[in-house]
C-alpha positions in Angstrom: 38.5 -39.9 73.9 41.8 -38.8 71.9 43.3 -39.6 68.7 47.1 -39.7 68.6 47.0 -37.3 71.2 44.1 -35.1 70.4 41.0 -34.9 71.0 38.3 -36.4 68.7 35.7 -33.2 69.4 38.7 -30.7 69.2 39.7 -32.7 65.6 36.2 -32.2 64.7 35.8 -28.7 65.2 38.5 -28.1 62.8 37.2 -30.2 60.5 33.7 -28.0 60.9 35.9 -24.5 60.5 37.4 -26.3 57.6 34.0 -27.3 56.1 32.8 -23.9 57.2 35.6 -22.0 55.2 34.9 -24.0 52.1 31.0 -23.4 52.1 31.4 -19.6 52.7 33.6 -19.5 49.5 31.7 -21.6 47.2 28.6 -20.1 48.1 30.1 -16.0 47.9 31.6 -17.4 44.5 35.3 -16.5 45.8 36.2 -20.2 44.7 33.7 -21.9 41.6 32.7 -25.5 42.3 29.6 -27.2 40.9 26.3 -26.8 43.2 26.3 -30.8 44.0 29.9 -30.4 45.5 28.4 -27.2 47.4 25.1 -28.8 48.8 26.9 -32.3 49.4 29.7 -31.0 51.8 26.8 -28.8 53.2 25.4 -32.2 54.6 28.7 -33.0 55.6 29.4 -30.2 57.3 25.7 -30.7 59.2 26.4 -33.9 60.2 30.3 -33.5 61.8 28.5 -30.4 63.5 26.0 -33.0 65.0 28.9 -35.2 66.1 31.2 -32.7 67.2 28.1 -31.7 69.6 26.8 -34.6 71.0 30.5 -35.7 71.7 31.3 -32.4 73.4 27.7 -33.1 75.3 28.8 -35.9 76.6 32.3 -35.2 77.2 31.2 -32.2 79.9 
């Protein structure tokens, strides 16, 4: 499965470094956003995880 060219589990494994980055800063305080923002992209970040491994499941 590919997107433009890409594949959809390598997209979202940047999107999970990307999401990754951004909790690790909020949460050591380097960058200051509200504690909703922090917990809600914390979801987010849980669920592409859980996509980006059942796709590369079933992709091997």
């Amino acid at each position: 499965m590919k997107i433009g060219g890409l594949s959809i589990v390598l997209i979202l494994g940047i999107i999970n470094f990307l999401l990754l980055l951004f909790q690790l800063s909020s949460g050591l305080r380097w960058i200051k956003v509200r504690m909703t923002v922090h917990r809600k992209t914390g979801i987010l970040l849980f669920i592409v995880a859980l996509c980006h491994a059942v796709l590369a499941y079933l992709t091997s």
